[in-house]
C-alpha positions in Angstrom: 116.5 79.3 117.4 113.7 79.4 114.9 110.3 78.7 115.4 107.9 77.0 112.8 104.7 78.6 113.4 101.2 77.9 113.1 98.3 79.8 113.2 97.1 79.2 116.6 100.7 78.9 118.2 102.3 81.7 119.8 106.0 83.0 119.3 108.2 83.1 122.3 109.4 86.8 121.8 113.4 87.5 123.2 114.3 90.0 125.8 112.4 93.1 126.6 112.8 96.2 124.7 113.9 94.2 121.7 113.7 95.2 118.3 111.4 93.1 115.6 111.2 93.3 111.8 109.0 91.1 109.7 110.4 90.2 106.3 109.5 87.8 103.7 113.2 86.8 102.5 112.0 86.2 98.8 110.6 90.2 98.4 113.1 91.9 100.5 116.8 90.1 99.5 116.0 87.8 96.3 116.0 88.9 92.9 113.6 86.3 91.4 114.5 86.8 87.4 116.6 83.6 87.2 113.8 81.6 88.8 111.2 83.3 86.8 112.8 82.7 83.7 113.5 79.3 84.2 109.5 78.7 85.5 108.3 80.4 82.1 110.3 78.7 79.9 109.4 75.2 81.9 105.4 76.1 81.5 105.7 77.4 78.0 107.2 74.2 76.7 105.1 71.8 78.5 102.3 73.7 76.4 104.0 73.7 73.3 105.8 76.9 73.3 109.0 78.6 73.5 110.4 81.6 76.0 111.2 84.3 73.2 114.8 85.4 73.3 113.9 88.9 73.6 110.6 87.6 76.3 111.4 90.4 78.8 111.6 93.3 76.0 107.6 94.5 76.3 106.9 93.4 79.6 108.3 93.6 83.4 108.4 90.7 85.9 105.6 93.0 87.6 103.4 92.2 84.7 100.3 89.8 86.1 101.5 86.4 85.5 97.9 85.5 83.0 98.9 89.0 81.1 102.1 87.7 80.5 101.2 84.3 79.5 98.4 86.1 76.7 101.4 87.7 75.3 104.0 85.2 75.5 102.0 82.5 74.1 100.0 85.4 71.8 96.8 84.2 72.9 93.4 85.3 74.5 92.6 81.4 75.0 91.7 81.6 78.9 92.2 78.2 79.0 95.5 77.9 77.7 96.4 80.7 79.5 95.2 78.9 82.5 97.4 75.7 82.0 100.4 77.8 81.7 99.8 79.5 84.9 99.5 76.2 86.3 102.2 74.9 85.2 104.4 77.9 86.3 103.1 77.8 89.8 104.3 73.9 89.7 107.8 74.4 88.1 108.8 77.8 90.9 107.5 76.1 93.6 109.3 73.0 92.0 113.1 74.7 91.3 112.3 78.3 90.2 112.3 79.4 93.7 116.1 78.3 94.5 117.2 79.6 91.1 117.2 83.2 92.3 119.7 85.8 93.6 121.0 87.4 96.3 120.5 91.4 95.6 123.5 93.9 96.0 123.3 94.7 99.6 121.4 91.8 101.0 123.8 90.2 103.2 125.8 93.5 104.7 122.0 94.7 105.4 121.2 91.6 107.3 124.6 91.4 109.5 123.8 94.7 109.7 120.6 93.8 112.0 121.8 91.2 113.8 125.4 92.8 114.9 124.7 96.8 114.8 121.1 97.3 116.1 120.4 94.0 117.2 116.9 93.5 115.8 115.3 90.1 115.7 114.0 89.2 112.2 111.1 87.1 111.7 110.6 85.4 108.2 107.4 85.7 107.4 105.9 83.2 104.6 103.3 81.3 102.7 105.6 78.3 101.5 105.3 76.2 104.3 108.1 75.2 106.8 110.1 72.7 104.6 110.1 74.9 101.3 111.1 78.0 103.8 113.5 75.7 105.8 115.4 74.9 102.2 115.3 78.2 100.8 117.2 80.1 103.8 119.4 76.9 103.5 120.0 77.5 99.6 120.8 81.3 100.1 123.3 81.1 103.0 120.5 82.7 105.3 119.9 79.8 108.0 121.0 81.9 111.0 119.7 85.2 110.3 115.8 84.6 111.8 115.1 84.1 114.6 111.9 82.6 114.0 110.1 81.1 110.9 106.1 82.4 110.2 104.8 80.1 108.0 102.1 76.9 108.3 103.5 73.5 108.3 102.2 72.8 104.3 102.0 75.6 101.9 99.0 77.6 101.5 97.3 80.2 99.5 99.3 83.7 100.1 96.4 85.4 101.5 97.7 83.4 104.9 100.2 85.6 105.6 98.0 88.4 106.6 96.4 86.4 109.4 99.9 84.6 110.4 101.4 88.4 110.8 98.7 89.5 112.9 98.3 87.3 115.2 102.3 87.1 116.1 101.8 90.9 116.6 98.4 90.9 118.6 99.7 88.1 121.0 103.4 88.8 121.3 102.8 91.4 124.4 105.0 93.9 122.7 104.7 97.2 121.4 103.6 97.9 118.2 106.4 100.8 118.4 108.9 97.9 118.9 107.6 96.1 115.3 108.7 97.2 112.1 107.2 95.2 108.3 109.2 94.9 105.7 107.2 94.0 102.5 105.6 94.7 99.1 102.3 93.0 99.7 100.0 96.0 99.6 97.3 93.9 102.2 100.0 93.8 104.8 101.2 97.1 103.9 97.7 98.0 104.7 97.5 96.0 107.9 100.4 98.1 109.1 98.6 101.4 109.3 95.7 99.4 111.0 97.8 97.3 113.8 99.9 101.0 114.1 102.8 99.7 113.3 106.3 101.0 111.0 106.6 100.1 107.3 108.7 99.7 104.4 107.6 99.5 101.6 109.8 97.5 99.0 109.3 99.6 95.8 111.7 96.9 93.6 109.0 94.3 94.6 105.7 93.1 92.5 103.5 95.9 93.6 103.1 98.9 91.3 104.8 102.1 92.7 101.7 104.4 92.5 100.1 101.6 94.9 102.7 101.6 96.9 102.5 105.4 97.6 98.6 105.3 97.9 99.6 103.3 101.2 101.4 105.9 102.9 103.6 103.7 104.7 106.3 105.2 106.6 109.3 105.0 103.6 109.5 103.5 100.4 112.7 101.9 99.9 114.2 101.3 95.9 116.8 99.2 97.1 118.1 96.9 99.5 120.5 99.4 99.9 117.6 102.1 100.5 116.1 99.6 103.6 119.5 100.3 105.3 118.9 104.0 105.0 115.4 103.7 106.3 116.0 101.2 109.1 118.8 103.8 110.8 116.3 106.2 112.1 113.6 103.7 113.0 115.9 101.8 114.8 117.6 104.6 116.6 114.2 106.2 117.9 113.8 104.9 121.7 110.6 102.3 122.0 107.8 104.8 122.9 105.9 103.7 126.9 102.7 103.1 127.3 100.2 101.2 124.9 100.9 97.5 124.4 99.3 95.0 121.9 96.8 92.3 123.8 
């Protein structure tokens, strides 16, 4: 059954001795370059430009959106640069978002958790509940989490950080029985802080060299590479002794 939650609401947490993994769907099993593509080419023509055919020749989708912008529109305008942002936020929110793909891997990894080592999974996001709701929906993912993390509207990504810790500081469990899964180098972060496992998703947005100035427990360059990880976290037994208040 999943949960929309709030800030101040707490999770109901399963059985005892369970398993939990927090995962943004959208970083860990979508590969956004449909979406992005379509958002860029929406934005540029709305300010009077065109997506290059060969767009994605001297730059990376882990290029910072107003960097790509200066050279795709071959400009230094801030406020042009600006608009086009703008209007690339609007059209991925808009459609982008449900234009991705799966990744190889994604779905074998996730009946992977749910059948073999039984861990609950825990969607964590910034989207708000409808948009988050819609995209497990458009991705076949609707009964893999068992909860969603996420305020009812959408909000500014920096609310993830405080979403994830409070589920963790008021769920009474373990922080040996928690595992992240995420390339957001603040929650990355948090991990080390709330003691908890992570793995780090190096095919995400964050730079690899920030990635391994984290030192989070693995860096994975696959979905197929989380599998490989996961096995040995989830096969440790949940350590007694200090709990999360």
């Amino acid at each position: 059954m999943q949960q929309i939650l709030d800030p101040g609401h707490r999770l109901e947490m399963g059985r005892a001795g369970q398993k939990h993994a927090i995962f943004d769907a959208e970083s860990l099993l979508l590969d956004p370059t449909r979406g992005v593509k379509h958002s860029l080419r929406c934005a540029l023509y709305d300010v009077g430009h065109k997506l290059p055919d060969d767009a994605f020749r001297h730059w990376s989708l882990r290029t910072p959106l107003r960097d790509a912008f200066s050279i795709l529109l071959r400009s230094q305008d801030q406020l042009c640069i600006a608009e086009a942002c703008a209007r690339y936020f609007h059209h991925y929110d808009e459609t982008g978002r449900y234009l991705c793909t799966l990744r190889p891997g994604s779905l074998q990894l996730l009946f992977k958790l749910a059948a073999e080592w039984r861990v609950e999974l825990h969607y964590l996001t910034h989207i708000g509940a409808d948009a988050a709701s819609r995209l497990l929906d458009v991705y076949g993912l609707q009964h893999f989490p068992r909860s969603i993390i996420t305020p009812e509207q959408q909000c500014a990504p920096g609310i993830r950080l405080p979403l994830m810790e409070h589920v963790i500081e008021n769920s009474g469990e373990p922080p040996s029985s928690w595992l992240l899964l995420s390339d957001h180098p603040c929650e990355l972060l948090a991990a080390r802080r709330l003691h908890l496992r992570a793995i780090a998703l190096g095919y995400g947005r964050a730079p690899l060299p920030t990635l391994c100035e984290l030192r989070p427990s693995a860096i994975a360059a696959s979905v197929a590479d989380v599998a490989v990880c996961l096995g040995g976290f989830l096969r440790e037994p949940l350590s007694e002794g200090q709990r999360v208040h």
